[in-house]
C-alpha positions in Angstrom: 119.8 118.0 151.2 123.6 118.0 152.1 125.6 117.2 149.1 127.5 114.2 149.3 130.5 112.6 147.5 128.8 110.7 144.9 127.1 113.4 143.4 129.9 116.0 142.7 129.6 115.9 138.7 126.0 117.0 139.2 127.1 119.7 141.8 129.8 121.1 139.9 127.2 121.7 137.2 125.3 123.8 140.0 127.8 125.4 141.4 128.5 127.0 137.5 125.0 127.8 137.2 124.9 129.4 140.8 127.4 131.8 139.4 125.8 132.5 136.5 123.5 135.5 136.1 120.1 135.6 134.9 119.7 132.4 135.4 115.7 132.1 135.3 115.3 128.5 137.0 117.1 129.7 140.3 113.4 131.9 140.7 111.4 129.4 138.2 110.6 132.3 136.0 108.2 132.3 133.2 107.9 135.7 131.2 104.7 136.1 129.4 103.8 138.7 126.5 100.3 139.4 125.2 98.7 138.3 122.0 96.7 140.2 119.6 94.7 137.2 118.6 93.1 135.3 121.1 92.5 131.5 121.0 89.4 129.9 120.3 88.7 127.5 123.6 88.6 124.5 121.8 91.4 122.1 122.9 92.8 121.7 119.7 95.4 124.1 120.5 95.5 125.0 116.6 95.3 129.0 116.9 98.2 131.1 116.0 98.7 132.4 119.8 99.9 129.2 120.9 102.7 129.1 118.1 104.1 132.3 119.9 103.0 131.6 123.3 105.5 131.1 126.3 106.1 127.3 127.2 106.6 126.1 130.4 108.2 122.3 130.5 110.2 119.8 132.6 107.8 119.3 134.7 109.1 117.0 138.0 107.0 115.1 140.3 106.7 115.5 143.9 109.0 112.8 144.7 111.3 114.8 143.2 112.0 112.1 139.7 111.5 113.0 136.4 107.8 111.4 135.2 107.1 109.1 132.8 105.2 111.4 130.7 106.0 115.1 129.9 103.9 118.3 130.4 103.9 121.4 128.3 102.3 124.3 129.5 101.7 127.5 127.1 100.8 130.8 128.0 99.7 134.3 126.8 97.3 137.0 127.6 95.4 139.9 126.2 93.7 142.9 128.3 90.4 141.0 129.1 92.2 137.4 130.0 95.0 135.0 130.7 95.2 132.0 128.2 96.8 128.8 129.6 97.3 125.2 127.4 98.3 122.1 128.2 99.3 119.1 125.8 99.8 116.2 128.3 102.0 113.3 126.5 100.2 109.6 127.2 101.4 106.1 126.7 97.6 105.8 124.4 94.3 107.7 124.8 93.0 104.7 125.3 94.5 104.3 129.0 94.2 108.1 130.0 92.2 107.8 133.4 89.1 110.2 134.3 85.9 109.1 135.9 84.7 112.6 137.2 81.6 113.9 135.1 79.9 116.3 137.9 82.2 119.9 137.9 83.5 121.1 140.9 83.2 117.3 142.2 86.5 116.3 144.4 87.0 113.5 142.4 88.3 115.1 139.7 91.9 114.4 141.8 91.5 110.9 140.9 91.4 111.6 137.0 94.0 112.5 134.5 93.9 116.1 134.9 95.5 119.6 134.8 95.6 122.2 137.0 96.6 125.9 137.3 97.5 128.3 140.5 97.5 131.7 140.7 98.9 133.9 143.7 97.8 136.9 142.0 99.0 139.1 144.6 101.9 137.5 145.0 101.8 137.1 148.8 102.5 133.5 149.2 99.4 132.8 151.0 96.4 132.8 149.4 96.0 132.0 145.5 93.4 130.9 142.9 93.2 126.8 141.8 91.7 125.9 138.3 91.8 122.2 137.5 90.0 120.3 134.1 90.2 116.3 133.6 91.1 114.7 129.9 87.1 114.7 128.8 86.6 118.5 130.4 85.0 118.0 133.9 86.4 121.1 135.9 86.5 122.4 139.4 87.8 125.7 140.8 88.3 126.8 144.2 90.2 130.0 146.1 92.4 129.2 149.0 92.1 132.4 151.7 95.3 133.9 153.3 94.4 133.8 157.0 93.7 129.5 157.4 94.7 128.1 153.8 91.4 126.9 153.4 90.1 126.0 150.1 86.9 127.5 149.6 85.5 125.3 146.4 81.9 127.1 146.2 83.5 130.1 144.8 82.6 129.6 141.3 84.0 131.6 138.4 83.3 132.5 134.7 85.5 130.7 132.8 86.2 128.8 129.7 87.8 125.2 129.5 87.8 122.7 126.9 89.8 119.6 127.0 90.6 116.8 124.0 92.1 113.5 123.2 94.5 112.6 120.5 96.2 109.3 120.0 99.2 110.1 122.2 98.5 113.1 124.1 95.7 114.7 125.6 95.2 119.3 125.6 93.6 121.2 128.0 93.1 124.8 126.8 91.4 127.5 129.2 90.5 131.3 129.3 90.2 133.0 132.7 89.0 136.4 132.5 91.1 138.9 135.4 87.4 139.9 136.6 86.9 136.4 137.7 90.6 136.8 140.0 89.4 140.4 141.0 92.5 141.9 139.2 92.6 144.2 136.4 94.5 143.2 133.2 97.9 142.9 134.7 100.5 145.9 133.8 104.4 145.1 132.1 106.5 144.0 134.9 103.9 142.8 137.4 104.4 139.4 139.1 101.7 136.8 139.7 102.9 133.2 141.8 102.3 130.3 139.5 102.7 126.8 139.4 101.2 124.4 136.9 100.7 120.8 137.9 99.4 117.3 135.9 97.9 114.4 137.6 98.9 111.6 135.5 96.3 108.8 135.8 97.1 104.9 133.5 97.1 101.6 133.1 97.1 101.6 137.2 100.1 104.2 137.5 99.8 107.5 138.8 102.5 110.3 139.5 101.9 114.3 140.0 104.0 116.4 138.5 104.5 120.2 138.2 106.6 122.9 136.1 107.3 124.8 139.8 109.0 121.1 141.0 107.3 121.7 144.2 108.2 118.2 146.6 105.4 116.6 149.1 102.2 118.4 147.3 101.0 120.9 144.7 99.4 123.5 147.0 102.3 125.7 149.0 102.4 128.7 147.7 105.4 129.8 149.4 107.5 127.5 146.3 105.6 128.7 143.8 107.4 130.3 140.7 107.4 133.6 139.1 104.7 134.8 136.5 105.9 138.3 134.7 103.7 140.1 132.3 105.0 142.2 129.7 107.3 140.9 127.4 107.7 137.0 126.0 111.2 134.8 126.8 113.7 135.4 124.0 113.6 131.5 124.4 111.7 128.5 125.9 111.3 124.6 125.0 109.0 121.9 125.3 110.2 118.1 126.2 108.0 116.3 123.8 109.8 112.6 125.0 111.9 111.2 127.4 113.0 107.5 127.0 116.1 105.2 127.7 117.2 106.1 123.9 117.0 109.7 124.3 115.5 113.4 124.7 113.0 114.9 122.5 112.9 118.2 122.5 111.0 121.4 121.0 112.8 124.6 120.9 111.2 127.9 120.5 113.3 131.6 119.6 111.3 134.4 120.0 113.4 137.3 119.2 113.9 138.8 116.0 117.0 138.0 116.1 119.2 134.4 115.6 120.1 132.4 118.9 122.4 129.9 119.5 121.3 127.2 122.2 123.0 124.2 124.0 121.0 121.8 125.3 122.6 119.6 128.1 121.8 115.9 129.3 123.9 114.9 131.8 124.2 112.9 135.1 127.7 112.1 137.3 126.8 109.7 140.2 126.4 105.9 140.7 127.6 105.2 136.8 131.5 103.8 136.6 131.0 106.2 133.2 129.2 109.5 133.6 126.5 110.2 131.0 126.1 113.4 128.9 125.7 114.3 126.2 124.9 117.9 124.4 123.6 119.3 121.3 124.3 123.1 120.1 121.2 124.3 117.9 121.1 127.7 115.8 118.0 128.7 115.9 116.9 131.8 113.2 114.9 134.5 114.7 111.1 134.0 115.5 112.0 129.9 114.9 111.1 126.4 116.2 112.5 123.8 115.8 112.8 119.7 116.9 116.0 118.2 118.0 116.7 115.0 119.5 119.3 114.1 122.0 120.6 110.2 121.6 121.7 108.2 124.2 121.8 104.4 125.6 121.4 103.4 128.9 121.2 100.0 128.8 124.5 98.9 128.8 125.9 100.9 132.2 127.9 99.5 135.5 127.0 100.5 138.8 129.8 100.0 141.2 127.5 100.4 144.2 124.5 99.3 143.9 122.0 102.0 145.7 119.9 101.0 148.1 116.6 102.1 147.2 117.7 101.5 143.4 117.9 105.2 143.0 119.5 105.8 139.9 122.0 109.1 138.9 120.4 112.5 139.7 120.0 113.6 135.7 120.2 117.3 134.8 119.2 119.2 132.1 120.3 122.3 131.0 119.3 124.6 128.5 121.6 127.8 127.7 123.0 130.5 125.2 126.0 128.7 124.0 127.3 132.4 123.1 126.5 134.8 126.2 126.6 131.8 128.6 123.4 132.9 129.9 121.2 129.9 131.6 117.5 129.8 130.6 116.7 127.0 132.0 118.5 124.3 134.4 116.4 121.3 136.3 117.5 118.3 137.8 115.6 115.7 138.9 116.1 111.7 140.6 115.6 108.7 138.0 115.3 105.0 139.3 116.9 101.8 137.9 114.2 99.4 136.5 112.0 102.8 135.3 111.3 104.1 132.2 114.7 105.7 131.6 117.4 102.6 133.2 118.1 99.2 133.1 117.4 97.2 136.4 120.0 96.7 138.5 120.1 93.5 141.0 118.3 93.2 143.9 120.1 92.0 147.3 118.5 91.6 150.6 118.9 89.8 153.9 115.8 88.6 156.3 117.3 90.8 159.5 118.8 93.5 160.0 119.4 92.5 163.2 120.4 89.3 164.0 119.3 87.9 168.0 122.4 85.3 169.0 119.8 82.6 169.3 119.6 82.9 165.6 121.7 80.4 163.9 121.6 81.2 160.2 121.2 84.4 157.9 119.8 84.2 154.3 120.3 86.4 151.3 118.2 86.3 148.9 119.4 88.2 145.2 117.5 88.7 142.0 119.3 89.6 138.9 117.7 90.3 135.4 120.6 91.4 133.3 121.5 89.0 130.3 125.2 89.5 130.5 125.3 88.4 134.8 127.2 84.8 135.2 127.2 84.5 139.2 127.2 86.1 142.4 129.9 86.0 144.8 128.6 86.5 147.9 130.7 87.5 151.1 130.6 88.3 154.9 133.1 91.0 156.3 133.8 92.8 158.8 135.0 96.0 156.6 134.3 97.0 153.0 137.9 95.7 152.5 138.4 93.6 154.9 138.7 89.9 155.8 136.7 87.6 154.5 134.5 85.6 157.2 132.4 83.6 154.8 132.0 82.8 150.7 129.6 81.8 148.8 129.4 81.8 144.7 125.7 81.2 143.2 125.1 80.5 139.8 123.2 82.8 137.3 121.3 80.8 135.0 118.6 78.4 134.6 116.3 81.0 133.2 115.6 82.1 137.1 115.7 85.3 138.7 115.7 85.0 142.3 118.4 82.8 144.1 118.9 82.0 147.9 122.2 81.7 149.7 122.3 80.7 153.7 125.0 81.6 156.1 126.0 79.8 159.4 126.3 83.0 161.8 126.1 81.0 165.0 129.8 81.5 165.8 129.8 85.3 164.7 130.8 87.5 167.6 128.3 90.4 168.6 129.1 93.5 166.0 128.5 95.0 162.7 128.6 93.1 160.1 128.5 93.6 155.2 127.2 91.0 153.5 129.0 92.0 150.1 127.1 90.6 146.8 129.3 91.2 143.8 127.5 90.4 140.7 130.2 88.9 137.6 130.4 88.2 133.9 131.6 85.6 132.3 135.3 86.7 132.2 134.9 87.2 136.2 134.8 90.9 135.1 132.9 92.6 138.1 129.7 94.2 136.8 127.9 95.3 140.1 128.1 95.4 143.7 125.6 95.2 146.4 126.8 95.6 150.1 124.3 95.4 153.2 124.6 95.8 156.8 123.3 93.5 159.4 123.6 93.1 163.2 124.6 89.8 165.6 123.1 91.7 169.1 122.2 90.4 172.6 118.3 92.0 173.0 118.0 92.7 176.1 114.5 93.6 177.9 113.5 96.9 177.5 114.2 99.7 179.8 110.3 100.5 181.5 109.3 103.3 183.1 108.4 103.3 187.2 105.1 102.0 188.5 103.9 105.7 188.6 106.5 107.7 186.8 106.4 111.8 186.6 106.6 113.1 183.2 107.7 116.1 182.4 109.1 118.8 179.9 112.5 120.2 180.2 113.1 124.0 179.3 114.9 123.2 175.8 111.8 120.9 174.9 113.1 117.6 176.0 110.2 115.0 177.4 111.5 113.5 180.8 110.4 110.1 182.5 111.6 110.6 185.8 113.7 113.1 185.1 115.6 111.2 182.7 115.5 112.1 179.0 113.0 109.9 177.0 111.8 109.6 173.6 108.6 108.3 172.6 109.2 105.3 170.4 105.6 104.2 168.9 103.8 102.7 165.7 100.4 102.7 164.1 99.8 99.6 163.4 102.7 97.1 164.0 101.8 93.5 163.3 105.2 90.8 163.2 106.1 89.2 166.0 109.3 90.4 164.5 108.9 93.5 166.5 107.9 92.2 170.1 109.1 94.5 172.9 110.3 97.1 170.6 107.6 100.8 171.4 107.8 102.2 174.6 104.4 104.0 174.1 100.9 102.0 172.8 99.3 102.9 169.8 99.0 100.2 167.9 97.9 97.1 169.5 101.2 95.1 169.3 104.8 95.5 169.9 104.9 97.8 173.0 107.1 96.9 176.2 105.7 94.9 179.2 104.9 98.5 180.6 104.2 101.0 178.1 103.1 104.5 178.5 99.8 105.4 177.1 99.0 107.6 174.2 95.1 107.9 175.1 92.2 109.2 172.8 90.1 111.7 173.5 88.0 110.3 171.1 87.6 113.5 168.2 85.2 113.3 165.6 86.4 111.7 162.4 87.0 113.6 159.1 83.6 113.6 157.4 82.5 115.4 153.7 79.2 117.5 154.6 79.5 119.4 151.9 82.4 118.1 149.7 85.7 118.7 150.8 87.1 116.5 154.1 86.1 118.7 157.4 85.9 117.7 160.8 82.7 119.1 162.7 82.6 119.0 166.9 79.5 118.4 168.8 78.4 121.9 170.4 80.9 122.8 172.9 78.8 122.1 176.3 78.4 118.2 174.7 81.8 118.4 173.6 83.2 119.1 177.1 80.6 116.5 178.7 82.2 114.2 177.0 85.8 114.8 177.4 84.9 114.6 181.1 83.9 111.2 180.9 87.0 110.1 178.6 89.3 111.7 181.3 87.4 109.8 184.5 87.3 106.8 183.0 91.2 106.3 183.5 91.2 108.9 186.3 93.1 105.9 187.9 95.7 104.9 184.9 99.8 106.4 186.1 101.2 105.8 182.5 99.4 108.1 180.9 102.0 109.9 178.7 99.6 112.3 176.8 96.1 113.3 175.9 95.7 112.7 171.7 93.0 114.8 170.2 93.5 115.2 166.4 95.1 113.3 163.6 95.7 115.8 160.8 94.2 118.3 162.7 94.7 121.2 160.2 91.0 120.4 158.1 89.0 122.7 158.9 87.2 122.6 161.7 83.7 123.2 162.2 80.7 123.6 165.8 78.1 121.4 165.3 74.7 123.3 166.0 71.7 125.0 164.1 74.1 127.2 162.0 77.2 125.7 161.8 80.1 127.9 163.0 83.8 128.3 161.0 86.2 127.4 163.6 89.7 128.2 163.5 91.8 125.3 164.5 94.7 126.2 166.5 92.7 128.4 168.7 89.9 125.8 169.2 92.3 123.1 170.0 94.2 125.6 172.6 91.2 126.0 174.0 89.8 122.1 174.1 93.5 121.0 175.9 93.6 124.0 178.6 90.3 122.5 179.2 91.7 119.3 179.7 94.4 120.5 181.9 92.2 122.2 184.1 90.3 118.9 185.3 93.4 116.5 184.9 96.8 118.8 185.0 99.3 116.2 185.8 99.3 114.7 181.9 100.4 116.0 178.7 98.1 116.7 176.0 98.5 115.9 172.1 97.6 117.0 168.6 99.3 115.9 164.9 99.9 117.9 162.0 100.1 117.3 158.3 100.6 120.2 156.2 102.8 122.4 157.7 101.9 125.8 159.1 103.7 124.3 162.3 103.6 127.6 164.1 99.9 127.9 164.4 100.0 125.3 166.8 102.6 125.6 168.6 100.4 126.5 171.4 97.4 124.0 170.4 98.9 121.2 172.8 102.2 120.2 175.0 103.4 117.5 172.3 103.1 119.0 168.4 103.3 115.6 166.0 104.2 116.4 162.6 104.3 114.8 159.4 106.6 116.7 156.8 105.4 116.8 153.4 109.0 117.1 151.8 109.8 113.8 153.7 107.8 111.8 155.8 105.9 109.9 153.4 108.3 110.9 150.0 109.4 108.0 148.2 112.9 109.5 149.2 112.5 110.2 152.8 116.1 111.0 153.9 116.8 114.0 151.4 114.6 116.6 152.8 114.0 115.1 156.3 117.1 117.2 158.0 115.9 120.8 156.7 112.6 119.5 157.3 112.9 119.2 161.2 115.0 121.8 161.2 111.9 123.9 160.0 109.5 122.5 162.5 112.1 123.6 165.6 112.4 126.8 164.1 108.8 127.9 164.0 107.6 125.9 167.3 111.0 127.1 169.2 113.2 125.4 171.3 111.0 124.8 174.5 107.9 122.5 172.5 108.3 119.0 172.5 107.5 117.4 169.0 107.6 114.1 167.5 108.6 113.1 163.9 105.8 110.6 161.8 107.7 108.6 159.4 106.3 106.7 156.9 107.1 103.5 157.8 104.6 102.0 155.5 104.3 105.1 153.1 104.3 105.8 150.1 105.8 101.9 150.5 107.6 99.9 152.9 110.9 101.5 153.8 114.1 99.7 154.1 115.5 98.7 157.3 118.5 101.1 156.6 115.9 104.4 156.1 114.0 103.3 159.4 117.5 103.4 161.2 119.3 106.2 159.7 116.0 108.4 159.3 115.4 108.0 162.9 119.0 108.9 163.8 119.2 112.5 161.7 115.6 113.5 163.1 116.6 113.2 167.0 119.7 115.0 165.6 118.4 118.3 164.9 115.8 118.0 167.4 113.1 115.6 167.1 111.8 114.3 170.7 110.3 111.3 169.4 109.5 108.8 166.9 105.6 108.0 165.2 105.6 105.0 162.6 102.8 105.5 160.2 102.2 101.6 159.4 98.8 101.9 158.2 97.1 102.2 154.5 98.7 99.7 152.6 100.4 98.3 155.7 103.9 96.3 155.4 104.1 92.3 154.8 105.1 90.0 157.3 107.6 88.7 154.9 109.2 91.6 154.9 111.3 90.4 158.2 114.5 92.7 157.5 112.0 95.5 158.4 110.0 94.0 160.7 113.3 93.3 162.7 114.7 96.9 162.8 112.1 98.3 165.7 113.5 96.4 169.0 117.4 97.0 167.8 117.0 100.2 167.3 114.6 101.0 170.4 117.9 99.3 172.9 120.6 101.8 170.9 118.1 104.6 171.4 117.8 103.8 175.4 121.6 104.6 175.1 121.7 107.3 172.1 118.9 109.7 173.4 120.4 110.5 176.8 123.4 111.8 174.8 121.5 113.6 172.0 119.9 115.2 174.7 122.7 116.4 176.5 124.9 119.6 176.2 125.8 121.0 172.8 130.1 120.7 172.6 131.1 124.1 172.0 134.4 125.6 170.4 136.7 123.5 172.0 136.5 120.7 169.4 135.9 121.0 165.4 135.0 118.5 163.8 136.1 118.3 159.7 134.8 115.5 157.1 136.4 115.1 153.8 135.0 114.5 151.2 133.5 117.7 152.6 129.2 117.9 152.8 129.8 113.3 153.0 128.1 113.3 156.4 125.8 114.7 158.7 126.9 115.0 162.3 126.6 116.2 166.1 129.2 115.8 168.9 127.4 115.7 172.4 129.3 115.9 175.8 127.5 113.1 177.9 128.8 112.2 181.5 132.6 113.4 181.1 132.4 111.8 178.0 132.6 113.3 174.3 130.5 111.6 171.2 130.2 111.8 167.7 127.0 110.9 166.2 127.4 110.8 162.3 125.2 109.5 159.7 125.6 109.1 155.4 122.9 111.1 154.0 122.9 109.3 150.5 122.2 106.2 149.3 125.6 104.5 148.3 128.5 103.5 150.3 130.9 106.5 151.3 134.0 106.0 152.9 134.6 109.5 154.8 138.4 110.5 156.9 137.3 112.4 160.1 139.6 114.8 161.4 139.6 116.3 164.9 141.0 120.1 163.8 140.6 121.8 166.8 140.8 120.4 170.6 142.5 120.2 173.8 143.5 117.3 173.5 144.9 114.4 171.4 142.9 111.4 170.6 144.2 108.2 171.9 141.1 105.3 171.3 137.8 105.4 169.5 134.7 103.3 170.4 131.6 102.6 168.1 129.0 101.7 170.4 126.4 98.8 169.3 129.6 97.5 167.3 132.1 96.0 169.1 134.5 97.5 167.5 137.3 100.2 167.9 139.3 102.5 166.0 142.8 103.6 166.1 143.2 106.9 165.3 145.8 108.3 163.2 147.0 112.4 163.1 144.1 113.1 165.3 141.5 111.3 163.0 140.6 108.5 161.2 138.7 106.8 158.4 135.4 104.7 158.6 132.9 103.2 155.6 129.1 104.2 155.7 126.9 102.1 153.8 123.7 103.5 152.3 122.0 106.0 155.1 124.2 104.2 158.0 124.8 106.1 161.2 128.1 105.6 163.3 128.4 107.0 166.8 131.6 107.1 168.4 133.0 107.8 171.6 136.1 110.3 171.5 138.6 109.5 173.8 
């Protein structure tokens, strides 16, 4: 993720540790030494190994936020076996989730449970998986180098015992190195290692792991570091984390004493940074409990974040004489969770606002005992004049209030609704600002009767011979939406003449034998009846593409008398030059999951990927941009590919996300946009959403064509201070020079753009969709982003 100007406490923090040596979390170390005694495989974690033993903690879930429940991992090993523990904190026993009874039964995903991977090779590819639930059902698998499948009939000896206390739950295992076809590791060999906790109650769930691996336990390529030889001279175990502090257990293993500081800090969104540090001497071979005391509750939060995403919190865990970092890990924490305070809610019913429409409404929610009343304002600028005021009352033990604005005389532009939240004393306690949009929708822009698609060199998809970008959702249902996706795929919201996304009608996933696989009909059937998918619109012109998989990287299988391994990219190359051969003119299409994006490069014209750092994270913008930069690099420049984005996943997104996600993906080369709408799907009262897809499908008629144009090269440099605020492109489009730039974080940055190198001076700046200009002053100027807002700007 770029950094960006409201995080720069946390950053200088990094920036120290960068510079550090030694520091073990940059590599997410763990050093292991060997024990004399071995455990007994109990679960009571009781023998005098573990009181030694390495622990692993500060675990961090895949979204990236620190859990609601810690995770301590423990480690040691003698010359027959590797010993790993877990104690896994709980709310109650009582709650603790796990259904599974059979072993090696997939369910066992579903259930409070632990698990353990081991590259033991340490060649990023193929690695060892041991997993036990809270009453002891397990399941092991091995996932082979060459197609990442898991193969869960390999079966091991190995011990597991798992047991329930009143507030935590242990897992304790023994896995013998003949069972991982290694002999007893040597000092200084490295194993990959990542330990990971499902955490299943009271109807929550999250998934955690020590490695702090984002989108999904299994990539080995982010694995951390397992070296055999010689235990940590320190390591600790978070035994709480609440709103009133840090419990923490710190362990020194060296003969000698150590003196440790450990750090809790945070720097962003608060009008009063938080840390606070304790420095513990610790004698040599001791452990100790310490506690570090804090109190959230009574913080301001002059911009109110979006998402409610609260400060970024790190913690940090060093020698306070050498300096030397053992440990640093930061992780996201949301207002309203288990950690802060809520904060008010503000939100509008549209982002954008058709002229026929009259009247906006804002609806607000506020929970905090010391809030008195809202005022409530329309602008132009953050600071600018005032259009329209309303104050609301706080009060009446309510929560949620309503406040309607005449926009009938409103010119067509850009638009804040700023909420500021008061006390009492008219002291300002919070602020909330949104965008919204007054817009003339026009009809959409629809391709000829018969138009001629086609790919250009660099990968751009062209509609008679004009750049175009697929622009298509799952399952769109709110009228809200009408003439919004250029392509059909769901059945409503596509243009009076969309292009068509057609099925060749694959098998669905299906569990044979346990794990999700997708099995073909034997390949003469198989071809029979492609044939008769591709006749039976032999006599359709919109057909865009062929579409042959969803999630096409489960493994796929022949039907027949012995059922035959396939490997997918190859088969799927081979299935669309089939389909090519009796129907060249039209594209064909297969989606991706997991990654791997260079297997398939050659499976199908149009790759359509789903990133698991971002497309359906409950933070989708902070991974997206290296995300899609990672799926041009391995599919290279000439193969089309379009972005899924979770619309509806893992919840509905805000309007702003939809937008600004959509804006940073064709950036750094996206050719087109998927909604993924489906699973939970998104409420038709959520009409803000709903009414971002036909907006934003008219600016994209305009934006693509200039994305997709030449790259400016030396002559102009574009600067940004506060340096790292934006993310940005300039594009030379018909004689014409543009600036597309977009705030990557989730509060309101107000950023001075500077034009430091050009032939020429600039005289006028135009935003398109705005209606609005800019005067530029010493060859730049100064413009406010809101939460993930783009701007584009003509340069003249």
């Amino acid at each position: 993720m770029r950094p960006n100007s409201t995080f720069f406490g946390v950053q200088l923090v990094l920036a120290m540790i960068t510079a550090a040596p030694a520091c073990a979390s940059m590599d997410k170390l763990l050093r292991v030494g060997p024990t004399a005694t071995p455990p007994i495989i109990d679960g009571t974690l009781l023998d005098r190994c573990w009181q030694t033993a390495t622990m692993a903690s500060g675990f961090v879930t895949n979204y990236g936020e620190w859990p609601r429940a810690q995770t301590t991992g423990y480690l040691t090993y003698d010359d027959t076996a590797i010993y790993i523990a877990f104690r896994c904190n709980t709310t109650a026993a009582s709650v603790v989730t796990s259904k599974t009874t059979a072993n090696d039964d997939e369910g066992i995903f579903g259930d409070s449970s632990v698990e353990v991977f081991l590259d033991t090779n340490h060649d990023r590819t193929a690695y060892y998986q041991f997993v036990v639930n809270s009453i002891g059902t397990h399941y092991e698998g091995y996932i082979k180098p060459d197609d990442g499948i898991r193969e869960a009939q390999w079966n091991p000896q190995w011990e597991v015992r798992a047991k329930t206390f009143a507030d935590h739950w242990t897992a304790e295992m023994r896995i013998p190195f003949v069972s991982l076809a290694s002999a007893d590791p040597k000092g200084g060999e490295v194993w990959g290692i990542n330990l990971n906790r499902n955490y299943y109650e009271e109807g929550l769930s999250e998934h955690s792991s020590w490695a702090m691996i984002r989108g999904g336990f299994n990539r080995p390529r982010n694995f951390g570091e397992l070296h055999f030889g010689s235990p940590p001279d320190f390591s600790y175990s978070i035994l709480d984390m609440s709103s009133e502090g840090l419990r923490l257990k710190l362990r020194n293993s060296k003969k000698t004493s150590l003196v440790v500081q450990t750090e809790w800090a945070s720097a962003d969104l608060l009008a009063a940074p938080m840390s606070r540090a304790v420095v513990t001497r610790l004698a040599a071979n001791e452990e100790k409990e310490i506690h570090i005391r804090y109190d959230t509750r009574q913080r301001r939060v002059v911009d109110v974040p979006l998402t409610h995403k609260g400060p970024k919190m790190g913690f940090t865990v060093s020698n306070s004489e050498s300096g030397e970092i053992y440990d640093y890990r930061t992780a996201w924490v949301y207002w309203g969770s288990f950690l802060f305070p809520p904060l008010p809610a503000v939100t509008m019913d549209r982002y954008y606002y058709p002229e026929a429409v009259q009247q906006a409404q804002v609806t607000l929610t506020a929970e905090l005992e010391n809030g008195d009343r809202f005022d409530v304002e329309i602008r132009r600028e953050p600071d600018g004049e005032v259009l329209a005021v309303k104050q609301i009352q706080v009060g009446d033990h309510r929560e949620t209030y309503v406040a309607a604005f005449d926009i009938g005389e409103l010119d067509s532009g850009r638009y804040l609704m700023v909420a500021d939240l008061r006390d009492k004393a008219g002291e300002r306690l919070h602020t909330v600002r949104r965008v919204f949009f007054k817009r003339k929708i026009t009809p959409a822009k629809l391709p000829s009767p018969r138009p001629e698609i086609s790919i250009r060199p660099d990968g751009i998809l062209l509609l008679d011979k004009q750049p175009f970008c697929p622009f298509l959702a799952s399952k769109p249902t709110s009228p809200l939406c009408q003439d919004a996706f250029n392509v059909r795929f769901g059945s409503q919201g596509v243009v009076s003449r969309p292009l068509e996304r057609l099925s060749l009608g694959f098998p669905g996933l299906t569990r044979p034998d346990g794990p999700l696989v997708m099995v073909l009909p034997e390949e003469e059937e198989f071809r029979e009846h492609l044939r008769s998918v591709i006749a039976g619109h032999a006599d359709n012109p919109l057909v865009l593409s062929w579409w042959m998989a969803y999630e096409a990287e489960f493994p796929m299988y022949r039907a027949g008398p012995k059922k035959v391994r396939l490997k997918n990219a190859d088969a799927l190359r081979r299935i669309s030059d089939f389909v090519k051969s009796i129907n060249p003119h039209h594209l064909t299409a297969v989606q991706i999951d997991q990654g791997h994006w260079a297997r398939y490069k050659d499976s199908a014209d149009i790759i359509e990927v789903a990133c698991p750092g971002s497309s359906y994270m409950r933070q989708l913008i902070p991974e997206l941009i290296s995300d899609v930069k990672e799926v041009r690099s391995e599919l290279g420049p000439a193969k089309p590919f379009l972005l899924w984005l979770g619309a509806s996943l893992p919840y509905p997104r805000t309007a702003e996300e939809i937008r600004g996600a959509t804006y940073l993906a064709l950036m750094h080369g996206a050719g087109g946009i998927v909604f993924h709408m489906g699973h939970g799907g998104i409420s038709l009262e959520l009409t803000r959403h709903w009414s971002v897809y036909t907006g934003l499908s008219r600016e994209l008629e305009v934006l693509f064509p200039i994305l997709a144009a030449q790259k400016m090269t030396d002559e102009l440099k574009i600067a940004v201070e506060p340096a790292g605020a934006l993310d940005f492109c300039v594009r030379t489009f018909e004689n014409k020079t543009y600036l597309a730039a977009v705030n990557t974080s989730d509060s309101l940055v107000t950023a001075r753009i500077s034009i430091v190198k050009a032939s020429r001076v600039l005289t006028d700046i135009v935003v398109l969709f705005e209606n609005r200009k800019i005067i530029p002053a010493e060859n730049g100027f100064t413009d406010a982003f809101t939460s993930f807002e783009p701007h584009v700007y003509e340069l003249r």
